[in-house]
C-alpha positions as CSV (number, residue, x, y, z in Angstrom):
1,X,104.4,111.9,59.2
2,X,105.9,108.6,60.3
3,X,103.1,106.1,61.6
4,X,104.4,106.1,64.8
5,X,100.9,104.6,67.0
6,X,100.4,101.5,64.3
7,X,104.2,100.8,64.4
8,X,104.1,100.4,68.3
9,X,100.8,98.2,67.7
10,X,102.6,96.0,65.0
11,X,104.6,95.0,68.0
12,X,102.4,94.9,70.6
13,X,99.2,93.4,69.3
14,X,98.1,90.4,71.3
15,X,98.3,86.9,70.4
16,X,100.6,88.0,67.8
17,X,103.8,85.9,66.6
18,X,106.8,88.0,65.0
19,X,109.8,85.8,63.7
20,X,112.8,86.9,64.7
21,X,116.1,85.8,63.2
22,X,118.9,87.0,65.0
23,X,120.1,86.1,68.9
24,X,119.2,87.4,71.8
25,X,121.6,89.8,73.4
26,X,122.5,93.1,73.6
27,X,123.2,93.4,69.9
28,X,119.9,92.0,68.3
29,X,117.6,93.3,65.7
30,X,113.7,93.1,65.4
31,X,112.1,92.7,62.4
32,X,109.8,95.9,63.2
33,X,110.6,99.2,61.9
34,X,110.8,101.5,64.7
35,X,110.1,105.5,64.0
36,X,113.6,107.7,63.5
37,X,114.4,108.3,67.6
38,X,112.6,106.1,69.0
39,X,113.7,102.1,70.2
40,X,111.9,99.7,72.2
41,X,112.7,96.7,74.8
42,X,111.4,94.1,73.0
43,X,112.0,91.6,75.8
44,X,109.3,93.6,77.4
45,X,107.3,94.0,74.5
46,X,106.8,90.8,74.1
47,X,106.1,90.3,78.0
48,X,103.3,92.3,78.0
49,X,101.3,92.0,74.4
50,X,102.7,89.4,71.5
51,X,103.1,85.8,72.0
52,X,105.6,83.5,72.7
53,X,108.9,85.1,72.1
54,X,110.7,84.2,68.8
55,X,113.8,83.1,70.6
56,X,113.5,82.7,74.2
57,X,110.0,80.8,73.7
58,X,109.1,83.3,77.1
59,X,105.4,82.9,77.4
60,X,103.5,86.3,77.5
61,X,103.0,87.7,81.4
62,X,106.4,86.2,81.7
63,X,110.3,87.4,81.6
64,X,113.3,84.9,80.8
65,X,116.7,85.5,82.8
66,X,119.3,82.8,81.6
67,X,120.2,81.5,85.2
68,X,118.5,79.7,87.9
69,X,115.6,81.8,89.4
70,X,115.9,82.8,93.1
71,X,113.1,82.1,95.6
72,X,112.2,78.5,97.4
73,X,111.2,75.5,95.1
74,X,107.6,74.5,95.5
75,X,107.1,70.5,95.8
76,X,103.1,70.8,97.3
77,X,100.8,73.4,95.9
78,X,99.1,75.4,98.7
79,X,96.0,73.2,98.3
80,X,97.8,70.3,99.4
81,X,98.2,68.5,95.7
82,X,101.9,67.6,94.1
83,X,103.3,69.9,92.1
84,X,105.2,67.5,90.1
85,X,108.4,69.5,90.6
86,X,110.9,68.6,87.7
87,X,108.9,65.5,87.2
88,X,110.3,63.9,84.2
89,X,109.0,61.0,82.8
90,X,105.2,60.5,83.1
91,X,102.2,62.3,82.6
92,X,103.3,65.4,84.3
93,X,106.4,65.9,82.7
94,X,106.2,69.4,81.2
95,X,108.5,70.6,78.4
96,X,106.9,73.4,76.7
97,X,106.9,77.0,78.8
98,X,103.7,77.9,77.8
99,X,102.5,74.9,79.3
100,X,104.4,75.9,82.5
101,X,102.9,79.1,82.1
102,X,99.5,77.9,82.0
103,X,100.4,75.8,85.1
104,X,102.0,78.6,87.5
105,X,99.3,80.8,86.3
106,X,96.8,78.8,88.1
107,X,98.7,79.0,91.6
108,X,99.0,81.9,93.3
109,X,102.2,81.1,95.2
110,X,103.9,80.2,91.9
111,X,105.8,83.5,91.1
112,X,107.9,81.6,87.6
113,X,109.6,78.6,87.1
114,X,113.0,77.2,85.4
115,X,113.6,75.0,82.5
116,X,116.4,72.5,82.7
117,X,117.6,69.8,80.3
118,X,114.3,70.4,78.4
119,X,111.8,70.3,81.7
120,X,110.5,73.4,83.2
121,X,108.3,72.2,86.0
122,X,110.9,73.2,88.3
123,X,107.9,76.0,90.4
124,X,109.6,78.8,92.6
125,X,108.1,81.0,95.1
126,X,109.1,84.6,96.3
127,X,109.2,87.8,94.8
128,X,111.3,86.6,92.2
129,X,110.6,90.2,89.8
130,X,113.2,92.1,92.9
131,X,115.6,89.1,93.0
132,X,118.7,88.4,91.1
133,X,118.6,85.1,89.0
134,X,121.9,83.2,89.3
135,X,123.8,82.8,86.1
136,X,124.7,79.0,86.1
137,X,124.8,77.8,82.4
138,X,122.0,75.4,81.2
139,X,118.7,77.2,83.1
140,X,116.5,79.5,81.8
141,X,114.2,81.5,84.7
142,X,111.0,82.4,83.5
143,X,109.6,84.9,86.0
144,X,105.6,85.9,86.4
145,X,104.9,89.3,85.6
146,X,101.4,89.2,85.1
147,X,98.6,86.6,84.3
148,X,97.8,86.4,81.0
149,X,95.5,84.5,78.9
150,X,97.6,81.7,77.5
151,X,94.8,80.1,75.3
152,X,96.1,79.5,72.0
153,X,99.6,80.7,73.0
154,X,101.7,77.8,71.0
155,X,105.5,77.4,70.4
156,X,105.0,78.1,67.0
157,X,106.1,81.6,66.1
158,X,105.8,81.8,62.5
159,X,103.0,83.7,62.1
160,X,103.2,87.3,61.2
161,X,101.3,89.6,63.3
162,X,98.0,90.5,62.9
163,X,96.9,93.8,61.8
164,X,97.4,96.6,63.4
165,X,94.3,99.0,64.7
166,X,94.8,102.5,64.4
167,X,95.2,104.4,67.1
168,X,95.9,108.7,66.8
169,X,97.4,110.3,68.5
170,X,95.2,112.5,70.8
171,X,95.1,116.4,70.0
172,X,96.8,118.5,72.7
173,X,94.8,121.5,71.3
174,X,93.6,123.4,74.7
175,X,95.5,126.3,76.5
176,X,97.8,125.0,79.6
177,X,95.5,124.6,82.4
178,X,98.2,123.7,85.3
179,X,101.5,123.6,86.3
180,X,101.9,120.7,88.0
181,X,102.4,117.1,86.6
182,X,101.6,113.9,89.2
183,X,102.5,110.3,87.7
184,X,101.6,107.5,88.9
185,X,102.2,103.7,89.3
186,X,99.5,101.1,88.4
187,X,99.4,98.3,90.6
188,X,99.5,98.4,94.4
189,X,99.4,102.2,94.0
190,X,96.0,102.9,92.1
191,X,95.2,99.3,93.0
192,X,95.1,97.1,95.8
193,X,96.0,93.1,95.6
194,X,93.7,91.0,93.5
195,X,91.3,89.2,96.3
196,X,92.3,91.7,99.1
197,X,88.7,92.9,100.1
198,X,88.9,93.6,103.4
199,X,91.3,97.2,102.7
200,X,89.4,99.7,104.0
201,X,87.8,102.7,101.5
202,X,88.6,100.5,98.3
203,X,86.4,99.4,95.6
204,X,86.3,95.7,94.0
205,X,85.0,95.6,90.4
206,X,84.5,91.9,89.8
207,X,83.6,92.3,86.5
208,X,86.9,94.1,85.3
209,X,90.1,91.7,84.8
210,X,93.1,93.1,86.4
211,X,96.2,91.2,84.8
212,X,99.1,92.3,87.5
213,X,100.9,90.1,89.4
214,X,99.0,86.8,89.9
215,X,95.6,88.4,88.2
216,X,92.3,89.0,89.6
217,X,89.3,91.3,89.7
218,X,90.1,95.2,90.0
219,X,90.3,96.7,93.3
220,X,90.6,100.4,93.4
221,X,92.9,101.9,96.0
222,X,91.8,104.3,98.2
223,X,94.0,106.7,96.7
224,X,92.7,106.3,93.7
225,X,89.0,106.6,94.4
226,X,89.4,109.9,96.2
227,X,92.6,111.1,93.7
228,X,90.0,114.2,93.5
229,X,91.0,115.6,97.3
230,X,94.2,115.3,96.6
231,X,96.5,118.5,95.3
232,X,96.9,116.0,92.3
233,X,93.5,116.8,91.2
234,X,94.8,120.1,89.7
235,X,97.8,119.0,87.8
236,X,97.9,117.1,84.9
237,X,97.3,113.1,84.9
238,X,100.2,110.3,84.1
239,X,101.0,106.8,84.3
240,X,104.0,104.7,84.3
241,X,103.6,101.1,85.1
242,X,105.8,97.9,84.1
243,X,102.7,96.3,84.3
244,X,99.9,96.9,81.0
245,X,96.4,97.4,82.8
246,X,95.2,94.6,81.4
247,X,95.9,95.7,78.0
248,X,95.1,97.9,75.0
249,X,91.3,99.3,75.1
250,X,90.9,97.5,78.0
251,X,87.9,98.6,81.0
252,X,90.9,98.8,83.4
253,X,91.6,101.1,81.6
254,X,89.1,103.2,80.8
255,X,88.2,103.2,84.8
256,X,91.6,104.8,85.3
257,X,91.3,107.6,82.8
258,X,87.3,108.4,84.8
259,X,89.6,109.0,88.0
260,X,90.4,112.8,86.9
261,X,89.2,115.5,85.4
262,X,89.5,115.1,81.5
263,X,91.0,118.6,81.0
264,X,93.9,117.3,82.9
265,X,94.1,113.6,80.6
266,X,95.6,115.4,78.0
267,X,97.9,112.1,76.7
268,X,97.3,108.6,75.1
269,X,98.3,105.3,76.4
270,X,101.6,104.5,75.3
271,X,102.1,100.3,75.1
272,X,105.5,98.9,75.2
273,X,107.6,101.9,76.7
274,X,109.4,103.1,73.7
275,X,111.6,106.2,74.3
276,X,111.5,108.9,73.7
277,X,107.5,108.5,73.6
278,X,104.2,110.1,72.8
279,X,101.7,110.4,75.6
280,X,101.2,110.4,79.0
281,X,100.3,106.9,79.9
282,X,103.6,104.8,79.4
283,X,102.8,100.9,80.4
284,X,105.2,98.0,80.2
285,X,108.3,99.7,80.9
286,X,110.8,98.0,83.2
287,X,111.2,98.8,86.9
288,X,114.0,101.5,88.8
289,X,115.4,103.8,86.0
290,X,113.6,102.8,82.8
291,X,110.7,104.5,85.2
292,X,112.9,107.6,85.8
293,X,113.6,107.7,81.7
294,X,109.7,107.0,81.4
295,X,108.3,110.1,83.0
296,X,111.8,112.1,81.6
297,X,109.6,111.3,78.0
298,X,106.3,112.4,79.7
299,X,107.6,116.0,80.4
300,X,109.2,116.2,77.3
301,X,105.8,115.4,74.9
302,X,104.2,117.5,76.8
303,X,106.7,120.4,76.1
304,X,106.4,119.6,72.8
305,X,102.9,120.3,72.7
306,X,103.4,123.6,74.5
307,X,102.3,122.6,78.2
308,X,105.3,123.5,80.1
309,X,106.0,122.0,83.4
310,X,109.4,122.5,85.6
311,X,110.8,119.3,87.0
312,X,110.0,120.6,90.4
313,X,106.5,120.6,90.2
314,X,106.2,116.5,88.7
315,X,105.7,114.4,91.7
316,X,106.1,110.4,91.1
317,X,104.0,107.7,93.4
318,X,104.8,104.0,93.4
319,X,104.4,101.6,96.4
320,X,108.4,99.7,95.7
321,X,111.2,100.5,97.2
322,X,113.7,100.3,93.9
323,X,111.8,102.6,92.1
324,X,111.7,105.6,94.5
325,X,115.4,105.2,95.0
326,X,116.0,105.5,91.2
327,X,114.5,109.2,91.7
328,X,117.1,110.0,94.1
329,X,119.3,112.0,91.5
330,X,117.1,112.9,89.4
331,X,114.9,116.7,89.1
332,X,111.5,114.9,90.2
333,X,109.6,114.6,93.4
334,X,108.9,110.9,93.8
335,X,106.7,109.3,97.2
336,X,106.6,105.5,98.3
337,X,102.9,104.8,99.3
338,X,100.9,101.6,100.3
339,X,103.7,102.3,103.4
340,X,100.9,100.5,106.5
341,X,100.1,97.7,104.0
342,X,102.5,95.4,103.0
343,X,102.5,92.6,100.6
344,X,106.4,91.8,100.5
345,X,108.2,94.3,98.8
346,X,105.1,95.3,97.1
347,X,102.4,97.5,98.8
348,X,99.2,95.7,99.8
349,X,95.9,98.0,99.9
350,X,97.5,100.9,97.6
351,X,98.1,104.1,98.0
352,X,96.3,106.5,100.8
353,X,94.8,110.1,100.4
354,X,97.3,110.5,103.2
355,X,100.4,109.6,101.0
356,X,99.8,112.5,98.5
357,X,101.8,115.0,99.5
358,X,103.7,117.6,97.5
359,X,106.9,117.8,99.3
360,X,110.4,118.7,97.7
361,X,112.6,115.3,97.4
362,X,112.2,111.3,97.3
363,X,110.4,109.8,99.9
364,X,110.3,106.1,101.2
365,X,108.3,104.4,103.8
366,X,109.9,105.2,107.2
């Protein structure tokens, strides 16, 4: 049997530095062996787990698009203090993105930045994940996908990766216990925003990291903490997230699989959204149809291992916009929640008890 979990982990262990020796493009190779079937997006493998990419020198938590990034430029911080924008010469002048990294990752407003002629303390606010970047030769657009811990990240990438940790697959030896499958977005959907205290019926664990977005302490969503009166809480348990909740063995994680029965948790955690895939827990994946492909994968493991579920009883919940359109033609139920609280294009609070519901179709906020 081909090693399939401690491939993936070759990949997607952290800190890790995997040379690379072809361009980037839609015709590269990696390095890594991936299992007969089975490819990855290594832009977002490397995103959400290694270290600084091989070629693009993209920081981890971040994603390079070759353009200028969208969004306003940001010449004050929000506490008042320079930001040094594009400052060349001087002790301010930043050249390395890591080091930009570790800068934007201290501001929340900072959503990425651009390198240009070699400086890339050019800071840009806005959702810049949901915005275009604009192809103009000679800028590279390093947007924030999640805040990760950059100590010890380096430009230097000739390290191999560090050994992998085994990780089985888990059994799927139990008789089919329900017909329904509900899947469901990480953050803004079983969370709230990092900080965001005041949502009503949600729980703040300050002692568990939560890496999304700009990075915080967990916050349960109300949906989440009362997923149990919900008609979810008699169909199986998934997860599709572009983000990694906060990681491999991680407490984020572990708090997420105590949300539902275990009888109904019958699949791994997938890292680095390979496809076709082997579990039910699929993080790091990209956003709009690499979701739809994600929980595609989900219902077909699970066939595999004998639990049959028709694609009109999966229901999909994620607070953006993009991704509930991208269920439009496909078999699947998918609903917008975090619809009364807003955080930009992102929802706010997370999801309500309110919001799962197991009507026929795709559903956006009204």
């Amino acid at each position: 049997m081909v090693r399939i979990n401690d491939v993936l982990l070759v990949a997607c262990v952290s800190g890790a530095r995997i040379r690379q020796q072809s361009a980037l493009g839609s015709n590269k190779q990696h390095p890594i062996p991936t299992p007969l079937g089975h490819t990855f997006d290594f832009d977002y493998v490397y995103r959400c787990y290694a270290g600084t990419h091989p070629m693009s020198k993209s920081p981890p938590g971040y994603m390079l698009g070759y353009g200028l990034c969208p969004g306003s430029a940001i010449e004050q911080w929000a506490d008042g203090q320079p930001s040094h924008f594009g400052e060349v010469n001087g002790t301010y002048s930043l050249t390395e993105p890591a080091d930009c990294a570790r800068e934007c990752n201290k501001h929340e407003e900072c959503a990425g930045f651009y390198s240009f002629n070699g400086v890339c303390s050019h800071w840009h606010a806005g959702e810049l994940q949901d915005l275009p970047v604009e192809g103009l030769p000679g800028y590279e657009c390093f947007v924030k996908w999640e805040v990760r811990n950059l100590d010890g990240v380096t430009p230097d990438v000739k390290n191999e990766p560090a050994p992998p940790e085994p990780v089985p697959e888990p059994p799927v030896d139990q008789a089919q216990v329900s017909d329904c499958l509900c899947v469901w977005d990480v953050d803004r959907t079983l969370t709230a925003k990092q900080d965001w205290t005041d949502c009503a019926n949600t729980r703040e664990h300050p002692a568990i990291a939560d890496y999304g977005y700009n990075g915080g302490a967990l916050i349960l969503s109300e949906l989440a903490l009362r997923m149990n009166e919900t008609f979810c809480s008699q169909c199986y348990f998934g997860v599709v997230s572009a983000g990694t909740a906060s990681g491999p063995s991680s407490e984020n994680r572990q708090l997420l699989d105590s949300l539902v029965d275990p009888k109904y948790n019958v699949g791994g955690w997938v890292d680095g959204c390979p496809t076709p895939s082997w579990g039910t827990k699929i993080m790091c994946c990209g956003e709009g149809e690499a979701k739809t492909r994600a929980v595609t994968d989900i219902v077909g493991w699970m066939d595999q291992k004998g639990i049959k579920i028709a694609n009109e009883k999966v229901h999909f919940f994620d607070d953006k916009a993009n991704n509930i359109a991208a269920f439009k033609d496909t078999p699947f139920n998918a609903h917008m929640v975090s619809c009364g609280s807003r955080d930009g294009s992102r929802g706010g609070c997370g999801g309500l008890v309110s919001e799962v519901v197991d009507t026929p179709g795709y559903h956006m906020c009204e």
